[in-house]
N, C-alpha and C positions, 0 to 999 in steps of 0.2 A: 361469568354469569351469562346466559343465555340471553338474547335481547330481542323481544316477539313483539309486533304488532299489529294483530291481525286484524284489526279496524272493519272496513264494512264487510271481511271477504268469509267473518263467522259469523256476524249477524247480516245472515240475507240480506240482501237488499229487496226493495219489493215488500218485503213484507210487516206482519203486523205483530207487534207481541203482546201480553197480556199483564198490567201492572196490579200486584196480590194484593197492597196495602190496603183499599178501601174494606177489603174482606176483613181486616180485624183492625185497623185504624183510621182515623180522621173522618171517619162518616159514620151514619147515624149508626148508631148504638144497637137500637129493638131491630135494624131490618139483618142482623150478624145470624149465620147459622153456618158452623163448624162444616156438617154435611149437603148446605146446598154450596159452600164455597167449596167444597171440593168436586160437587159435581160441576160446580163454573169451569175451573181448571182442566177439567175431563173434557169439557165442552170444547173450550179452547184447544187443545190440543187434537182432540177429534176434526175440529175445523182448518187444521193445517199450521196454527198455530204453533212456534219453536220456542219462541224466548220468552221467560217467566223472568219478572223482575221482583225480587223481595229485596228485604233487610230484617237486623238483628231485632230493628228497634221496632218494628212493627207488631204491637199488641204490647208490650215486646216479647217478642219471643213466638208464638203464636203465630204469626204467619210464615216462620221459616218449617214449623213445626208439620203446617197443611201442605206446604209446597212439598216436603221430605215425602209423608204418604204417597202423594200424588206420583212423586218418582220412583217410589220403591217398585212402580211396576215397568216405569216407561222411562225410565234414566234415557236411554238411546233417542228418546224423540225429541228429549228438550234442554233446549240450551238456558243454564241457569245463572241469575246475575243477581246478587245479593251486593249488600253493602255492610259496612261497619265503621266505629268512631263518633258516633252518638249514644250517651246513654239517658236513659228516662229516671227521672225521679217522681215524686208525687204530685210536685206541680211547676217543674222545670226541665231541661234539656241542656245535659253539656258535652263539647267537644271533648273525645278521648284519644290521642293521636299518639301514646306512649310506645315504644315498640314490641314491649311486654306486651300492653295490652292487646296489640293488634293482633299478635300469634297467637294469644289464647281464646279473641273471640272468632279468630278464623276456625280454628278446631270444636267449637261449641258450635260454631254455624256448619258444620259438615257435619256434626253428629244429628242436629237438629233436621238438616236436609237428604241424611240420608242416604250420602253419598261420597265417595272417595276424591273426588275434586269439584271445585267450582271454577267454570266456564269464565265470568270473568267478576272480578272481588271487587268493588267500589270504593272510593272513600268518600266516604257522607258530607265528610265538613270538615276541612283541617282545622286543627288544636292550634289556638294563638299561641297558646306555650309551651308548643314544642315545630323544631324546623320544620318544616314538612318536606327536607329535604331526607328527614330522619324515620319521620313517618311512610314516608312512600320507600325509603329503602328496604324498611322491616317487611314492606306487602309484596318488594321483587323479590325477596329470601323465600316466601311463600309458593314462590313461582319456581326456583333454584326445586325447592322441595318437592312438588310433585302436586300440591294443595290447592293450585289457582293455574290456570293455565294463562290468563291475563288481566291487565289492569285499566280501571276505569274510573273517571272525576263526577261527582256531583256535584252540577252547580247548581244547581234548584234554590230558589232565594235567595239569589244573590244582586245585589246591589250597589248601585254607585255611591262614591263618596259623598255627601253631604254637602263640601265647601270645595269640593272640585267640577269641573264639568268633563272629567272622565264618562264614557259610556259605563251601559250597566255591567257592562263584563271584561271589560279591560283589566280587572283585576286579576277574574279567572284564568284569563288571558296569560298574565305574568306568569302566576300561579305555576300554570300548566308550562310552561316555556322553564322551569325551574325544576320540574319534575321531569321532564323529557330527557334532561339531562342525566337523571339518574338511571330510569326505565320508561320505556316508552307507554304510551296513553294509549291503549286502542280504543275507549270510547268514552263520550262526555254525554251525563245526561243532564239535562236541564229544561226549562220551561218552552214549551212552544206550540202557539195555536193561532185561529184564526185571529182571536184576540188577545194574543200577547205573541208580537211576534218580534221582539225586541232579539232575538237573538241572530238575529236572519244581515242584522250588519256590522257586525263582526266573527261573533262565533262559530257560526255556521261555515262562512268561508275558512277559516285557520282551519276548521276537522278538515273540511274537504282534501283543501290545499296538501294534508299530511297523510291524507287516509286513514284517517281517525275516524270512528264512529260513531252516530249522533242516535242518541236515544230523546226522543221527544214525549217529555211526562206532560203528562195534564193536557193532551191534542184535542179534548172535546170539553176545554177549560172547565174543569171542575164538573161536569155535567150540563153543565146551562147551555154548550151550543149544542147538545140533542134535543132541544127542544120541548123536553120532560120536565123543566120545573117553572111552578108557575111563582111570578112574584108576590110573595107575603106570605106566603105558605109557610114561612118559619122552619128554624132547624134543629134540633135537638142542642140542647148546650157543647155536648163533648163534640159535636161536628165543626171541621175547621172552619165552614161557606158559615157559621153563625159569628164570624168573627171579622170576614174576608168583606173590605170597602165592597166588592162589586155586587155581594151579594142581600143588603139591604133592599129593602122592598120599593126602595124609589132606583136604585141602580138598575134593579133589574126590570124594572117596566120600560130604564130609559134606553135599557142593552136588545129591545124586543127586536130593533131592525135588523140586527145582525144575526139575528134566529130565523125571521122573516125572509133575509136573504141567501141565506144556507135553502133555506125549504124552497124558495123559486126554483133555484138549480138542481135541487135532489128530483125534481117533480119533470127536471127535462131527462134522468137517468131512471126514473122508477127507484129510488133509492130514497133515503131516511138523511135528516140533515145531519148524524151524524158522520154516516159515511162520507157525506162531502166535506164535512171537515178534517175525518183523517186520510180522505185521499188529498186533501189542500197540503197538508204537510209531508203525505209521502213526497210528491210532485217537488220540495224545497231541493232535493237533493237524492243522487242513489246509498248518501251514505246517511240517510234520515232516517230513521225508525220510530217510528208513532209506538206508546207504549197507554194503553188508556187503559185505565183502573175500571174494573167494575164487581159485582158481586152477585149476577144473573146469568146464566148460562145463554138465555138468550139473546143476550145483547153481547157477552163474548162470542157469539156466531154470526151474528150484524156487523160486527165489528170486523173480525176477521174477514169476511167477504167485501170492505171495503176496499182491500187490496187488490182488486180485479174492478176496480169503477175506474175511468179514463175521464178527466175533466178536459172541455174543450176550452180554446183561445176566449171564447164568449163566457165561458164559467168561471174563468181566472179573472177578467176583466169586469165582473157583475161581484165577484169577492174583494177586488181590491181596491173598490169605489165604496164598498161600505163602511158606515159610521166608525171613527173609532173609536174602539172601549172605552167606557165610562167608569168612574169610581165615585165614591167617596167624596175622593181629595181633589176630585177636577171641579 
């Protein structure tokens, strides 16, 4: 079996990519429109943008469905990374890590997308009830075949043990060190921004260290470091941020300094505090890739041009004196 991994040297470095989901999951419901998320996509990718990030399970089904359109014209522009091993039920989410099932929803997500392989195939969540040494083997056969050119981890939600004082990703850590073994990881994506940047002392080092590549979901946390949502404004039920400790209406008046301090420094580059936030995270590393969700063409064009802002010694130093993140539970 072949053994690839092409870590930062297929997802640009430098640059920015565009995450589908909020266009048909986890955010508000009425603001969803089939034809303006595909002119988002268009948007993106007209602004230099490569890598489109989906999954199976979004809508589900439905976002790999718009991404698919989108490439029927432009396959050659854009590098495409879905995931699978979550399925949705009506009011739950379970791990499916079978190796049946993995080859049959990789062929349902290539008819869906449109295209004769996917760039690189994710696993969402490994299944407690199955090895995942068995799970990740079935996604290298995938690679053997012709249908994934390579493979990548999610660890988005992941958390430390309860009754240990393990870091939050030490797990994923193993995890991954378990699967390396099998086929190699070119890239991990997981949570990371100005404020959550819990990944930045362990994990981040381990990709670099391998030349592993780091996809950073959520880099303008959830929306709130653009500076676009006001506290108490409420969120529609099906939206995740009405359920999310930080975004109650006392979190988020107490979270304003860190919006406040984004906007100082965007105001010394002419730029929007979000760009300062996904240029803070390109800046972690050349193997980091900001991956920020949205559903507006015009802010997947702000976005993208956030990858040409240069933060100075004084903008990193005015970011890493600010408050840190509040929740809930603090």
């Amino acid at each position: 079996m072949e053994r690839r991994n092409i870590g930062a040297t297929a997802l640009e470095a430098g640059a920015i990519g565009l995450g589908c989901m909020p266009m048909h999951w986890g955010y508000t419901a009425s603001q969803r429109s089939g034809e303006g998320a595909l002119r988002t996509v268009h948007a993106a990718l007209d602004a230099g943008t490569t890598l489109l990030d989906t999954a199976d399970m979004y809508g589900p089904f439905t976002n790999e469905l718009l991404v698919g359109r989108a490439l029927r014209e432009r396959r050659s522009e854009a590098f495409v990374s879905t995931k699978c091993g979550l399925l949705v039920g009506d009011s739950h989410i379970v791990a499916n890590g079978r190796p049946g099932y993995v080859k049959r929803a990789c062929d349902a997500s290539l008819r869906r997308l449109q295209t004769d392989v996917i760039d690189v195939y994710q696993l969402h969540r490994p299944d407690p009830e199955v090895p995942v040494e068995e799970t990740w083997g079935a996604m290298a056969e995938l690679v053997s075949a012709g249908k994934v050119r390579a493979l990548g981890w999610c660890a988005i939600g992941a958390r430390p043990h309860r009754r240990s004082r393990a870091g939050r990703y030490d797990a994923t850590i193993r995890q991954l060190e378990r699967v390396q073994q099998v086929f190699p990881v070119s890239c991990v994506q997981v949570e990371l921004s100005v404020w959550s940047q819990e990944a930045l002392d362990a994990l981040v080092p381990w990709c670099a260290s391998r030349g592993v590549g780091m996809l950073a979901a959520m880099p303008l946390g959830n929306g709130f470091l653009s500076g676009t949502l006001t506290p108490g404004q409420g969120f529609e039920p099906e939206d995740l941020r009405a359920r999310h400790p930080r975004f109650t209406a006392e979190m988020m008046a107490a979270n304003q300094p860190i919006v406040a301090g984004l906007r100082r420094v965007a105001l010394r580059h002419d730029a929007t505090a979000a760009q300062v936030a996904l240029a803070w995270v390109l800046a972690q590393g050349r193997h980091v890739i900001p991956v920020p969700g949205t559903k507006k063409p015009v802010w997947a064009v702000q976005n993208a041009a956030a990858a040409q802002l240069r933060l100075t010694p004084e903008d990193f130093a005015e970011i890493a004196a600010l408050p840190r993140a509040m929740g809930s539970w603090d």
